[in-house]
PDBQT receptor file of N, H, CA, C and O in Angstrom, charges set to zero:
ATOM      1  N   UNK A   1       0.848  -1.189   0.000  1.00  0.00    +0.000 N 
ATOM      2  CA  UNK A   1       0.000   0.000   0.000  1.00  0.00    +0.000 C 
ATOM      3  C   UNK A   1       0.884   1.239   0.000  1.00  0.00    +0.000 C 
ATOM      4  O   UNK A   1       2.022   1.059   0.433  1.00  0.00    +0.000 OA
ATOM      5  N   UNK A   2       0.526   2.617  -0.458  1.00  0.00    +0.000 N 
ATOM      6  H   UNK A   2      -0.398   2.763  -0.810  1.00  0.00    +0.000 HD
ATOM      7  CA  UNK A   2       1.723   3.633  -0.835  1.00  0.00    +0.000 C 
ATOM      8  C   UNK A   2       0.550   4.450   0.436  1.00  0.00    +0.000 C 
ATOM      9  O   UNK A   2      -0.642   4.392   0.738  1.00  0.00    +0.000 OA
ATOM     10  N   UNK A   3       1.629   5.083   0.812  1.00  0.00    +0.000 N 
ATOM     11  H   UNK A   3       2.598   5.130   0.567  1.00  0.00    +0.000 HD
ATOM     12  CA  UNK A   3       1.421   5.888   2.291  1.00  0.00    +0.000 C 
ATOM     13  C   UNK A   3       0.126   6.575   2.292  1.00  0.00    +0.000 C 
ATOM     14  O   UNK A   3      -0.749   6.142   3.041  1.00  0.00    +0.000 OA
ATOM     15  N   UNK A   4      -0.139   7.728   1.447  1.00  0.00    +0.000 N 
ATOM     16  H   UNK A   4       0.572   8.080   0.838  1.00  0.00    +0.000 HD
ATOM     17  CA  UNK A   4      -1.458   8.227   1.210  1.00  0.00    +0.000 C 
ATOM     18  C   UNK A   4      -2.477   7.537   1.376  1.00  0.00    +0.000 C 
ATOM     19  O   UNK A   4      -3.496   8.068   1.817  1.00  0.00    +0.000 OA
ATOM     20  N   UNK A   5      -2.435   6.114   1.043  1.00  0.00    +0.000 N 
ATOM     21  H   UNK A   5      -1.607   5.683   0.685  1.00  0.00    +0.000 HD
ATOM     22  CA  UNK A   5      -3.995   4.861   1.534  1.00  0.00    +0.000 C 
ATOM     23  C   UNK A   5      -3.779   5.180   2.956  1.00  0.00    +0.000 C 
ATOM     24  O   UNK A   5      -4.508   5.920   3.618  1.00  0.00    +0.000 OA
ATOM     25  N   UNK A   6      -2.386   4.376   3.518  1.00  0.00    +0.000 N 
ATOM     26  H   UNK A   6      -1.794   3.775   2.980  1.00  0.00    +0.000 HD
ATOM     27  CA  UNK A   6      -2.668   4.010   4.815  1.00  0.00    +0.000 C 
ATOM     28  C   UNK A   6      -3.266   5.613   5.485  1.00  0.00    +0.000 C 
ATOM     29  O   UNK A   6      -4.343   5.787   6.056  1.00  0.00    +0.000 OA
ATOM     30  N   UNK A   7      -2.573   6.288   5.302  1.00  0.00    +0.000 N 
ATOM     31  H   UNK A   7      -1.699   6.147   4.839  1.00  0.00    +0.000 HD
ATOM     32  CA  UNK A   7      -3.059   7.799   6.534  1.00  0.00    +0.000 C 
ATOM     33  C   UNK A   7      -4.579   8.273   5.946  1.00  0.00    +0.000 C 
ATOM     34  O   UNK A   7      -5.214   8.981   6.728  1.00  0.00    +0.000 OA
ATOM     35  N   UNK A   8      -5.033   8.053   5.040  1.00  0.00    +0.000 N 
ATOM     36  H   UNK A   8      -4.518   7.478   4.405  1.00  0.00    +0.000 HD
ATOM     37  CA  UNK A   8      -6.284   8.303   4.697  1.00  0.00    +0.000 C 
ATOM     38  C   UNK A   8      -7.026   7.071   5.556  1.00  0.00    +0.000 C 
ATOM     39  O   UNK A   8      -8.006   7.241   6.281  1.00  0.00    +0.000 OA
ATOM     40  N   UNK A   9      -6.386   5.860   5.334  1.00  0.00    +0.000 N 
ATOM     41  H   UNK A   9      -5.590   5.721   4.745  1.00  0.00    +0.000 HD
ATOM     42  CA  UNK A   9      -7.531   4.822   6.273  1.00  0.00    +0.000 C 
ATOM     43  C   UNK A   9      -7.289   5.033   7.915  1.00  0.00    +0.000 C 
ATOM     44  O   UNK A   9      -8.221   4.814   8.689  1.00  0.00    +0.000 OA
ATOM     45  N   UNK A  10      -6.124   5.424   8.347  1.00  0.00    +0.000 N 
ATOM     46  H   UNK A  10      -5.367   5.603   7.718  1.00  0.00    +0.000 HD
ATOM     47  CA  UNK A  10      -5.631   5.886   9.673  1.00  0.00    +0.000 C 
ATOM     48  C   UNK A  10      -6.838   6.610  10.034  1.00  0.00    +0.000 C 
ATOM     49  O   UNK A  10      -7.805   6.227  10.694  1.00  0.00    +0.000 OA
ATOM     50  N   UNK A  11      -6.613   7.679   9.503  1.00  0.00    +0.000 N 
ATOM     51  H   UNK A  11      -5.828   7.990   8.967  1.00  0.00    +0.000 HD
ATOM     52  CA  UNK A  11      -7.859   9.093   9.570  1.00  0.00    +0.000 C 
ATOM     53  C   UNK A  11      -8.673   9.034   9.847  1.00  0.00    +0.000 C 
ATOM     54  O   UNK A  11      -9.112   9.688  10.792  1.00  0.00    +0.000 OA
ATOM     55  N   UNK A  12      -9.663   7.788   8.822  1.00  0.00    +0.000 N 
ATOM     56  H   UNK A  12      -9.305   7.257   8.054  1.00  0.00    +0.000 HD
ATOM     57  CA  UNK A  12     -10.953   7.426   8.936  1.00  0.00    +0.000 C 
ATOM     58  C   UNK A  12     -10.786   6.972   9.897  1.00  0.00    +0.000 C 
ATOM     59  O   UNK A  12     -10.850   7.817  10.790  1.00  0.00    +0.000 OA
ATOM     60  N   UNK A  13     -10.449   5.337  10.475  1.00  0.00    +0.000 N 
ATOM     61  H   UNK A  13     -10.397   4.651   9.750  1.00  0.00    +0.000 HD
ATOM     62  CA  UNK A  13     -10.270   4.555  11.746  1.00  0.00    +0.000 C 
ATOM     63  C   UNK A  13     -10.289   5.537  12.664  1.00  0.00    +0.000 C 
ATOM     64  O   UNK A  13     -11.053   5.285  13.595  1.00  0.00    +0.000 OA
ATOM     65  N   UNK A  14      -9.632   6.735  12.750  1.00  0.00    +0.000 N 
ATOM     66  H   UNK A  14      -9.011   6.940  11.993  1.00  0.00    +0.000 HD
ATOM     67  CA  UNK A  14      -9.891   7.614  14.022  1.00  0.00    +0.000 C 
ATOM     68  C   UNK A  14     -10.784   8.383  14.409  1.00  0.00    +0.000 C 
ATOM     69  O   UNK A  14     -11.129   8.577  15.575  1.00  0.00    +0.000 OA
ATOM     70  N   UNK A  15     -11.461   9.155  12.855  1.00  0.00    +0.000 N 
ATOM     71  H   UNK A  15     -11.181   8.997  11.908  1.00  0.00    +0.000 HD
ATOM     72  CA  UNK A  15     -12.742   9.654  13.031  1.00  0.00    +0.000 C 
ATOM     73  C   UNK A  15     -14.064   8.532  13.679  1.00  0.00    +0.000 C 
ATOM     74  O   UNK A  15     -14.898   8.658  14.576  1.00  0.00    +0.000 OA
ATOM     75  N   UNK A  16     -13.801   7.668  12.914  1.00  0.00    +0.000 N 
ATOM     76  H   UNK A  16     -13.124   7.566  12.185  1.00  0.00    +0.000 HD
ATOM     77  CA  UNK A  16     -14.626   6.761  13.490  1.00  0.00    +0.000 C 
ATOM     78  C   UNK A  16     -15.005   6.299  15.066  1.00  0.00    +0.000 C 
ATOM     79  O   UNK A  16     -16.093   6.316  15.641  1.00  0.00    +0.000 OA
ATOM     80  N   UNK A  17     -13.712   5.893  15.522  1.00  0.00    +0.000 N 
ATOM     81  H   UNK A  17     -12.828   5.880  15.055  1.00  0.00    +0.000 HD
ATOM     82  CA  UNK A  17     -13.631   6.073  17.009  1.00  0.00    +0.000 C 
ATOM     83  C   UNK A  17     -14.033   6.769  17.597  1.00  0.00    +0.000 C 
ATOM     84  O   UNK A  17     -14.785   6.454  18.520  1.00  0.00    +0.000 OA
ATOM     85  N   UNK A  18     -13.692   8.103  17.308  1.00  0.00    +0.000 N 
ATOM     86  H   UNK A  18     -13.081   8.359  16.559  1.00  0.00    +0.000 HD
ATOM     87  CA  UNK A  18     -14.184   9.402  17.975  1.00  0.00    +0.000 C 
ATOM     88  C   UNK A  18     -15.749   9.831  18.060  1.00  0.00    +0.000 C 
ATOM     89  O   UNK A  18     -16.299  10.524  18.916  1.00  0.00    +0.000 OA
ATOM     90  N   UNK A  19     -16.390   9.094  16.706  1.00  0.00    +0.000 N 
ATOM     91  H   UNK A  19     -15.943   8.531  16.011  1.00  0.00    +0.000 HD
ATOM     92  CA  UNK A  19     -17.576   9.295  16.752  1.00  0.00    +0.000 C 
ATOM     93  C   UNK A  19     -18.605   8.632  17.598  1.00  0.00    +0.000 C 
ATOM     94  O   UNK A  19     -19.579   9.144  18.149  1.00  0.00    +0.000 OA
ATOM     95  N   UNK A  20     -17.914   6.492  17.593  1.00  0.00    +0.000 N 
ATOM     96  H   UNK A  20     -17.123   6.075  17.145  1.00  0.00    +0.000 HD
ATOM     97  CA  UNK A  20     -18.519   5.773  18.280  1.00  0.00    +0.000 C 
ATOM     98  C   UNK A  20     -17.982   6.286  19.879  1.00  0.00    +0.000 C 
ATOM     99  O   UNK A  20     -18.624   5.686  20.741  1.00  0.00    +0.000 OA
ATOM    100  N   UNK A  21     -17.131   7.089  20.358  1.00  0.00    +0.000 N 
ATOM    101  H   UNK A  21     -16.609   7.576  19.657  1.00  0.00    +0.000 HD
ATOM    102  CA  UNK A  21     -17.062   7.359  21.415  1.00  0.00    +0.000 C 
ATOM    103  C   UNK A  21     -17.934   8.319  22.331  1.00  0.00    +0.000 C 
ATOM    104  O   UNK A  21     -18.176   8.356  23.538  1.00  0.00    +0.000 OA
ATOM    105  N   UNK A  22     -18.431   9.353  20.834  1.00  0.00    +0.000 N 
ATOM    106  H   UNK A  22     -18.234   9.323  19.854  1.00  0.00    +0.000 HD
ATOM    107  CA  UNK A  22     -19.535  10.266  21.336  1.00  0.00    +0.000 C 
ATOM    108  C   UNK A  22     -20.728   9.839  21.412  1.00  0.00    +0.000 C 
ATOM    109  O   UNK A  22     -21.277  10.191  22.456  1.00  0.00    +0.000 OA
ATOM    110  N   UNK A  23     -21.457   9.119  20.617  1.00  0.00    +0.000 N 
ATOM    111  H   UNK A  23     -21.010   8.833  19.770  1.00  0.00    +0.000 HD
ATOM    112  CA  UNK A  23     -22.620   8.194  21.046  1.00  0.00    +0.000 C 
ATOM    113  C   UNK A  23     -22.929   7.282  22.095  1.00  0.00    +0.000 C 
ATOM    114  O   UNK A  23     -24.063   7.159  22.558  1.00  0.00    +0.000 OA
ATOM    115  N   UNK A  24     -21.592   6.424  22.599  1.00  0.00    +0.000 N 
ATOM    116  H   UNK A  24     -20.671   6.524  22.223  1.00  0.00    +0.000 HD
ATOM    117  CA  UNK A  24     -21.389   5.781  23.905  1.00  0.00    +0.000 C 
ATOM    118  C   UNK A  24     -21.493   6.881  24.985  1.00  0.00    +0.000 C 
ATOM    119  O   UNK A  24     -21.257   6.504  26.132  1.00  0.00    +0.000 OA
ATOM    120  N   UNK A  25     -21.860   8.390  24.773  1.00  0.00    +0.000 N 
ATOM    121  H   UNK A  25     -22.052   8.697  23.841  1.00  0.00    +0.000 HD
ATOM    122  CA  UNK A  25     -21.636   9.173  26.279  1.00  0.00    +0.000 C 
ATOM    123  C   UNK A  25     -22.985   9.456  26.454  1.00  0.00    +0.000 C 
ATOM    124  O   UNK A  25     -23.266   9.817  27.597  1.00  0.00    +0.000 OA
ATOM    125  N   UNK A  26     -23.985   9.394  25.589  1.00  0.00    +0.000 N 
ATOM    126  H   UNK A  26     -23.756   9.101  24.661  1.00  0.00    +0.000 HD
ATOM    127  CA  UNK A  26     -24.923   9.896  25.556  1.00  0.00    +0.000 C 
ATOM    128  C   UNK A  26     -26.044   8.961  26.991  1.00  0.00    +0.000 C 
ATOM    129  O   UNK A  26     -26.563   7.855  27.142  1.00  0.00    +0.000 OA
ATOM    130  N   UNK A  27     -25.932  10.193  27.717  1.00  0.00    +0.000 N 
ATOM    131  H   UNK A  27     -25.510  11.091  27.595  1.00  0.00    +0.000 HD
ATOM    132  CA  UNK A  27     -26.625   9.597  29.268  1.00  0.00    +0.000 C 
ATOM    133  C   UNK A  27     -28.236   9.819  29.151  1.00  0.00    +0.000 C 
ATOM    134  O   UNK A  27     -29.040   9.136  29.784  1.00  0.00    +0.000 OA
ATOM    135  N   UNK A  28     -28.640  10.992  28.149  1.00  0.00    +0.000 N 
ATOM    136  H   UNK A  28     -27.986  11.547  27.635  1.00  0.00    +0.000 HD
ATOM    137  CA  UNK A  28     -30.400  10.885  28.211  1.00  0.00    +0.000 C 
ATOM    138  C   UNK A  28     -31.009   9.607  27.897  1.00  0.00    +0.000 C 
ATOM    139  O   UNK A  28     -30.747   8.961  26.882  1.00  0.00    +0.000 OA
ATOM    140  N   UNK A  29     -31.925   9.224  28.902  1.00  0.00    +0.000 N 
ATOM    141  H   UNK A  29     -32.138   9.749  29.726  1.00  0.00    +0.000 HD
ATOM    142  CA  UNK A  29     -32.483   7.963  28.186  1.00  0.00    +0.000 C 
ATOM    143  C   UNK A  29     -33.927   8.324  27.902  1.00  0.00    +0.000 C 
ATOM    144  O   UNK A  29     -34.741   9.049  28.475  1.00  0.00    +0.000 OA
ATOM    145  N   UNK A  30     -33.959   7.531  26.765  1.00  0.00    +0.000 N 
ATOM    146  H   UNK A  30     -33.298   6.942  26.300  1.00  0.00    +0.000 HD
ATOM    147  CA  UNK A  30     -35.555   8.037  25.932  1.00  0.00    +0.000 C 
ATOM    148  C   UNK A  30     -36.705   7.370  27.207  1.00  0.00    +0.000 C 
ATOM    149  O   UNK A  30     -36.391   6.972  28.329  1.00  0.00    +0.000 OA
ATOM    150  N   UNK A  31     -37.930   7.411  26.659  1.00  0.00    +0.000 N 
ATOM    151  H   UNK A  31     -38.186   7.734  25.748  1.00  0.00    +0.000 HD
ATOM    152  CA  UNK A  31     -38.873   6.999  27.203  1.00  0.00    +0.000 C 
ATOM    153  C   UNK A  31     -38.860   4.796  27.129  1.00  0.00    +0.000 C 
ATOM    154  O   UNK A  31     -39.400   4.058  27.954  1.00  0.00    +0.000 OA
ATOM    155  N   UNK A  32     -38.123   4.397  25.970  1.00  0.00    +0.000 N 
ATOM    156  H   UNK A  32     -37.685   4.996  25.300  1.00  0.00    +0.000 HD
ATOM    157  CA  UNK A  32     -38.134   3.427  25.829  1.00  0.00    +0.000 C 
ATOM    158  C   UNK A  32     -37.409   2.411  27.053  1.00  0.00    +0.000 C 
ATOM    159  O   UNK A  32     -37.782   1.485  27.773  1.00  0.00    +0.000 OA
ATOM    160  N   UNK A  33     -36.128   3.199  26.809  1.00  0.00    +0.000 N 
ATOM    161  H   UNK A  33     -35.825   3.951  26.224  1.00  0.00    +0.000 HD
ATOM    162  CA  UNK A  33     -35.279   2.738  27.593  1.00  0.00    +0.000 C 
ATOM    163  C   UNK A  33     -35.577   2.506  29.218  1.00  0.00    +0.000 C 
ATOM    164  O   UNK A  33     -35.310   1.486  29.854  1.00  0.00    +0.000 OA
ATOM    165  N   UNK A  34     -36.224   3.768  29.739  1.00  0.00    +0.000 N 
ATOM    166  H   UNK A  34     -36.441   4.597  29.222  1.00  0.00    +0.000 HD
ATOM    167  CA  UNK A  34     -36.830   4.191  30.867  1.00  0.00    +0.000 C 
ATOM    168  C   UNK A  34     -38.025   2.943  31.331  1.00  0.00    +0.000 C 
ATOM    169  O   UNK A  34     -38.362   2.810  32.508  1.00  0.00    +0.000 OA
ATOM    170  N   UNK A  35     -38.466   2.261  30.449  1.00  0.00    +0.000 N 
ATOM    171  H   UNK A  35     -38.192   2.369  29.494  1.00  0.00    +0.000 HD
ATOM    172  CA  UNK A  35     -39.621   1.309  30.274  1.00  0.00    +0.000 C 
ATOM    173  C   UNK A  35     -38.839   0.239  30.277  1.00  0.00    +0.000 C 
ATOM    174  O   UNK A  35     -39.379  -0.669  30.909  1.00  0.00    +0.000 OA
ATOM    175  N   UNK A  36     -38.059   0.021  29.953  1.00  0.00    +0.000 N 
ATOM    176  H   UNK A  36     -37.620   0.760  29.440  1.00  0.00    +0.000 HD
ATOM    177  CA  UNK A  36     -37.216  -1.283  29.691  1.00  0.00    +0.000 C 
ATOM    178  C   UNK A  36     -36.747  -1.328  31.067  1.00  0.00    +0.000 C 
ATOM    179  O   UNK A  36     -37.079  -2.372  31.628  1.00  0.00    +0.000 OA
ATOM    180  N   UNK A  37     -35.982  -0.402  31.889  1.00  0.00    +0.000 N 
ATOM    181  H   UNK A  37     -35.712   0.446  31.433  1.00  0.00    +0.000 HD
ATOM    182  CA  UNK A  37     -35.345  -0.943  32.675  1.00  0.00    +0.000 C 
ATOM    183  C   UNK A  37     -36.552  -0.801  33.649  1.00  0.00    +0.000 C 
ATOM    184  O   UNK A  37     -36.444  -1.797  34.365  1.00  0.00    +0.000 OA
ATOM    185  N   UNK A  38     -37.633  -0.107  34.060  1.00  0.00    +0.000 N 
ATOM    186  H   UNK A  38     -37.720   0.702  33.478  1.00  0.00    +0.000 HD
ATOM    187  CA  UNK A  38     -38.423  -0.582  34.691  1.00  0.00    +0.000 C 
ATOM    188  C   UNK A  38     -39.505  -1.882  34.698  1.00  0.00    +0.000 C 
ATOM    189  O   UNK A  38     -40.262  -2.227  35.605  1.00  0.00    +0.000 OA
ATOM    190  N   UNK A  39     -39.327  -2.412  33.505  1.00  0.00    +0.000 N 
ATOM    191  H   UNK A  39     -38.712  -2.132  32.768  1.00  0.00    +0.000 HD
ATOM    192  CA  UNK A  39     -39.767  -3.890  33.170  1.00  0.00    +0.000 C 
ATOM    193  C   UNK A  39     -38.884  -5.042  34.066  1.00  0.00    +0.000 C 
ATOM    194  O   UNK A  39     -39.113  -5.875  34.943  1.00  0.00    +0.000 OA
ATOM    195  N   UNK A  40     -37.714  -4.538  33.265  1.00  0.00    +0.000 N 
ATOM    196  H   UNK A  40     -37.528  -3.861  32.553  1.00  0.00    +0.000 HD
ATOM    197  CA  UNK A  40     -36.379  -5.073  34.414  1.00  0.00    +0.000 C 
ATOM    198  C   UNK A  40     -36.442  -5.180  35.887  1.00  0.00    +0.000 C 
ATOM    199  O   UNK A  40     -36.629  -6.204  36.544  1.00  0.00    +0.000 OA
ATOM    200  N   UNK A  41     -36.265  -4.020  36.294  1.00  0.00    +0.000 N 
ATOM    201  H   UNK A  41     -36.113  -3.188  35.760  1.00  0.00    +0.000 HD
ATOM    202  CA  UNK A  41     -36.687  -4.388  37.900  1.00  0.00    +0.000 C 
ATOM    203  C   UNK A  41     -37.653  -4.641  38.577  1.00  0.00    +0.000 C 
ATOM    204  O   UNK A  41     -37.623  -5.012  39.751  1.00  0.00    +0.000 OA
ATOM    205  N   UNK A  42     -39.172  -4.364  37.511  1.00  0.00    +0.000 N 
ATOM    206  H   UNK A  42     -39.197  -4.064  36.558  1.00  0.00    +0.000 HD
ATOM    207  CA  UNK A  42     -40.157  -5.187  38.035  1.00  0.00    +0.000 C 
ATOM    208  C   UNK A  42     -40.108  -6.883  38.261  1.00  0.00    +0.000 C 
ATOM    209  O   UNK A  42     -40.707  -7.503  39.140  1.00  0.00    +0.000 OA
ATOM    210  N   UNK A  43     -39.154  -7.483  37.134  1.00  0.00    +0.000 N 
ATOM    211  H   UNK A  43     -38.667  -6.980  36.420  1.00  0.00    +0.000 HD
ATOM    212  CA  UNK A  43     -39.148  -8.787  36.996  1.00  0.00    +0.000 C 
ATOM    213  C   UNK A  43     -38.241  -9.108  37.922  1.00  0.00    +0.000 C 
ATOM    214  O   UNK A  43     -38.398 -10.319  38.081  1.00  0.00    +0.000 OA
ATOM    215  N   UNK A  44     -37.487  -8.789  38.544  1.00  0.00    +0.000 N 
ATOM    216  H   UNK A  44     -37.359  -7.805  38.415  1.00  0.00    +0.000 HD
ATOM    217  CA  UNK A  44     -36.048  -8.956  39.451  1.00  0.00    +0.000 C 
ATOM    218  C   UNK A  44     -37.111  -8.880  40.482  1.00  0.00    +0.000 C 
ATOM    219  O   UNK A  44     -37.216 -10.060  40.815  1.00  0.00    +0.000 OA
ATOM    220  N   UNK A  45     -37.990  -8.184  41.213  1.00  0.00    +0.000 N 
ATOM    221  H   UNK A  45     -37.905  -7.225  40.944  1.00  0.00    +0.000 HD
ATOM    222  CA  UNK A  45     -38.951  -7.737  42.413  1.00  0.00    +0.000 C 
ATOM    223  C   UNK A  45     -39.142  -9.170  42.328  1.00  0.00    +0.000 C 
ATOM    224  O   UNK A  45     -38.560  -9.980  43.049  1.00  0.00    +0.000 OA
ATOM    225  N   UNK A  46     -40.029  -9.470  41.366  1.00  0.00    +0.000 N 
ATOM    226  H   UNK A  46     -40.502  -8.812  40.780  1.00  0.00    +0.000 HD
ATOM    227  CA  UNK A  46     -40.881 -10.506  41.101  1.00  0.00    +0.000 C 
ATOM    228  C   UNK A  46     -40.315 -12.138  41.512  1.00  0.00    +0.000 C 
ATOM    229  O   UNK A  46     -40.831 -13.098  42.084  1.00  0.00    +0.000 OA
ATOM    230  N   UNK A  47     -38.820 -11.831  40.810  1.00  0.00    +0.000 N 
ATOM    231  H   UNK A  47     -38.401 -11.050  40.346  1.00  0.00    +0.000 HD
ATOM    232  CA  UNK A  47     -38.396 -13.502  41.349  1.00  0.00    +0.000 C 
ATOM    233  C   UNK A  47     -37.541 -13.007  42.192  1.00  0.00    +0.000 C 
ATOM    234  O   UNK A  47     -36.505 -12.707  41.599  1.00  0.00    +0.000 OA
ATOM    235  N   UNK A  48     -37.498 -12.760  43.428  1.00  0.00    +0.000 N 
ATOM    236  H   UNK A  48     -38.339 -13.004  43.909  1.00  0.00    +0.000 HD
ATOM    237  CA  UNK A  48     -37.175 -12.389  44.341  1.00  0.00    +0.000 C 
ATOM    238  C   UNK A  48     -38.026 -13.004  45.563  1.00  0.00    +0.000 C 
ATOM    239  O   UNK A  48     -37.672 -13.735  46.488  1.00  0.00    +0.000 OA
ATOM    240  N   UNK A  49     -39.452 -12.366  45.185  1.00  0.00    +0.000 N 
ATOM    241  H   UNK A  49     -39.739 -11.773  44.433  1.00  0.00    +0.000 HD
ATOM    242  CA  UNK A  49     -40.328 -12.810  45.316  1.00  0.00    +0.000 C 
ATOM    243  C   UNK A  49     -40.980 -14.150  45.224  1.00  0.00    +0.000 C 
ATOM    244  O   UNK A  49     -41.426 -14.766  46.192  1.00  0.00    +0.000 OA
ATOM    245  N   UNK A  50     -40.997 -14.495  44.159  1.00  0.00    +0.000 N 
ATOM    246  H   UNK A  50     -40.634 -13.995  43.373  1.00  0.00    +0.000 HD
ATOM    247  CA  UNK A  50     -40.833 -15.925  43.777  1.00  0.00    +0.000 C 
ATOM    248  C   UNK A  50     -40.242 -16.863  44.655  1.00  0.00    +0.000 C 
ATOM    249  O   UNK A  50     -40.790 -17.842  45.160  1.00  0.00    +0.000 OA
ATOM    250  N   UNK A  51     -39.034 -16.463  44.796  1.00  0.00    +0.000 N 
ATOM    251  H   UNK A  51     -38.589 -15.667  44.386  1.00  0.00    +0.000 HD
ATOM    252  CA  UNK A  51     -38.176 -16.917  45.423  1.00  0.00    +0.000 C 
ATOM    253  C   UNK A  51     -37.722 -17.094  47.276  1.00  0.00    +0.000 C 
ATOM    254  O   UNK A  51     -37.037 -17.869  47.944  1.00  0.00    +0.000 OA
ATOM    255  N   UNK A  52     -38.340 -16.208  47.460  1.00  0.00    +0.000 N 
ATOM    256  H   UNK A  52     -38.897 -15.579  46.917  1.00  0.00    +0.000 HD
ATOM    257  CA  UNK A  52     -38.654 -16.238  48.830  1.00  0.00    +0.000 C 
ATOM    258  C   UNK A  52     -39.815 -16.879  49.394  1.00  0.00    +0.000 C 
ATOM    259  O   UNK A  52     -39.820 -17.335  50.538  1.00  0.00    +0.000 OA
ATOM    260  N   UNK A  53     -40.863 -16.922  48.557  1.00  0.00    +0.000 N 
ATOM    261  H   UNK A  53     -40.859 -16.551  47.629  1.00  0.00    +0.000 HD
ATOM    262  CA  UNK A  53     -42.230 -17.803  48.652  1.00  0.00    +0.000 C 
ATOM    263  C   UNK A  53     -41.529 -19.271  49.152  1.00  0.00    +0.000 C 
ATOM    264  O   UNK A  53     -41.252 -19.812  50.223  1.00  0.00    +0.000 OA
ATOM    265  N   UNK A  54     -41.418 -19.578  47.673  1.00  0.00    +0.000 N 
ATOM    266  H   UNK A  54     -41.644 -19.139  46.804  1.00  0.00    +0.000 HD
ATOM    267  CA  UNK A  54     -40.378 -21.011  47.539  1.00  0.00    +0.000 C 
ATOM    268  C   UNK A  54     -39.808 -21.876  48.886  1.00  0.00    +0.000 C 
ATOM    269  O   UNK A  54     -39.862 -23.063  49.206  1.00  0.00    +0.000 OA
ATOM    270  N   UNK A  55     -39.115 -20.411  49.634  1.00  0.00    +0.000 N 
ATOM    271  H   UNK A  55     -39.071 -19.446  49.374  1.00  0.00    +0.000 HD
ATOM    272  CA  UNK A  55     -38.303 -20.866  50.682  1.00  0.00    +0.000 C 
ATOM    273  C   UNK A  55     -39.286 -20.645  51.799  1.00  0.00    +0.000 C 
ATOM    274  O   UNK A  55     -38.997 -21.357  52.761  1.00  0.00    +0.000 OA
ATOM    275  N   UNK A  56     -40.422 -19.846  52.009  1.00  0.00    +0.000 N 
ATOM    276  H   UNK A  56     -40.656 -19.268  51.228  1.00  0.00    +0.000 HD
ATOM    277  CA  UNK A  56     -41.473 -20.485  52.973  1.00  0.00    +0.000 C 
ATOM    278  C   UNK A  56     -41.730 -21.592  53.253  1.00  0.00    +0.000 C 
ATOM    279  O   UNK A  56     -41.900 -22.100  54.361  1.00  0.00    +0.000 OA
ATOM    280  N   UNK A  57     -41.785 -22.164  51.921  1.00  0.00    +0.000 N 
ATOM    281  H   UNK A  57     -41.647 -21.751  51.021  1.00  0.00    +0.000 HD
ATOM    282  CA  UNK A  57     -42.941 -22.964  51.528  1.00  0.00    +0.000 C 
ATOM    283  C   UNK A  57     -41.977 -23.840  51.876  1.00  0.00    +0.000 C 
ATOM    284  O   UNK A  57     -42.282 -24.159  53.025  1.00  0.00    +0.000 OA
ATOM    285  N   UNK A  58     -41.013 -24.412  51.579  1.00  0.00    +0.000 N 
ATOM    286  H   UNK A  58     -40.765 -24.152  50.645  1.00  0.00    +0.000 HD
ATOM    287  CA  UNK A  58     -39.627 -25.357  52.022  1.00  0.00    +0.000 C 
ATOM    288  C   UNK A  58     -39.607 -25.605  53.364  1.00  0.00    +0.000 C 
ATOM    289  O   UNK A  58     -39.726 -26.645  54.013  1.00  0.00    +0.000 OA
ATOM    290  N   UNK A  59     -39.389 -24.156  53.745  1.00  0.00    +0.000 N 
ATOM    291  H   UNK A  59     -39.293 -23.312  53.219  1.00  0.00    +0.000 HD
ATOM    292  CA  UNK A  59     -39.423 -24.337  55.792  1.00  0.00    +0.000 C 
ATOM    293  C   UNK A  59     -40.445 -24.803  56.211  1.00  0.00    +0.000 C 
ATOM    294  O   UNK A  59     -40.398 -25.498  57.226  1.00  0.00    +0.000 OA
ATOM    295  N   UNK A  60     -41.681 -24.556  55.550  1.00  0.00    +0.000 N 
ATOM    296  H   UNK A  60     -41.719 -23.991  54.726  1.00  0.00    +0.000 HD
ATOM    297  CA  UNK A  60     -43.021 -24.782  56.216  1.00  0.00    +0.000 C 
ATOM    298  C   UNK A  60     -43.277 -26.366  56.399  1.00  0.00    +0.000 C 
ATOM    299  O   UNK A  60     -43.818 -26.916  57.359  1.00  0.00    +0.000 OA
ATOM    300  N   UNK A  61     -42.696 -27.018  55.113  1.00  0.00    +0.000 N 
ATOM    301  H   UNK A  61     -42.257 -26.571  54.333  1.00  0.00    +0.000 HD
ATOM    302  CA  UNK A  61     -42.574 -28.501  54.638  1.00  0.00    +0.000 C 
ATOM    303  C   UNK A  61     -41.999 -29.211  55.856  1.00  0.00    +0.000 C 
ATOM    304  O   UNK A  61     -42.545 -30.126  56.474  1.00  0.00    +0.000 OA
ATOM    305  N   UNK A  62     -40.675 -28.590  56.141  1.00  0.00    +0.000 N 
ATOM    306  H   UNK A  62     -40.232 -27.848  55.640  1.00  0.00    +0.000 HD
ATOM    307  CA  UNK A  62     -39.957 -29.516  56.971  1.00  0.00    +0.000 C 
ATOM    308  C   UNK A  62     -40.650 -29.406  58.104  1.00  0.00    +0.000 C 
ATOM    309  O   UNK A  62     -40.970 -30.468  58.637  1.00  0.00    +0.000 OA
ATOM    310  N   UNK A  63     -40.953 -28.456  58.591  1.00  0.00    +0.000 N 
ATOM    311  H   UNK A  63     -40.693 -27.593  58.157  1.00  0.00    +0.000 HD
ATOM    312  CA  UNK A  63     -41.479 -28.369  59.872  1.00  0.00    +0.000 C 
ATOM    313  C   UNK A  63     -42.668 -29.211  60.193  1.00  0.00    +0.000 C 
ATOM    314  O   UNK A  63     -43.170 -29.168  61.317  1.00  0.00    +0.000 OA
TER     315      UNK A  63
């Protein structure tokens, strides 16, 4: 390859970076996202829940 490719593809490769680096900062979260992770920790509540039943219900057995 004669030098002018490589520092032109250098260039790009770096713009690039720089760009996927500015999209990775982006902290607003839409309404979607906001829904998603509250789906999330509803379901984590839930088998938690689940899960503690379970172990009533275990102790209650032996006893």
């Amino acid at each position: 390859m004669n030098g002018q490719l490589v520092k032109t593809l250098l260039i790009a490769a770096l713009i690039a970076l720089l760009a996927g680096g500015l999209v990775a900062c982006d902290n607003d979260q839409g309404p979607a996202e906001e829904a998603g992770e509250s789906i999330d920790e509803s379901m984590d509540n839930a088998g938690e829940s689940i899960e503690e039943a379970g172990e009533n219900i275990q102790d209650a057995a032996e006893d």
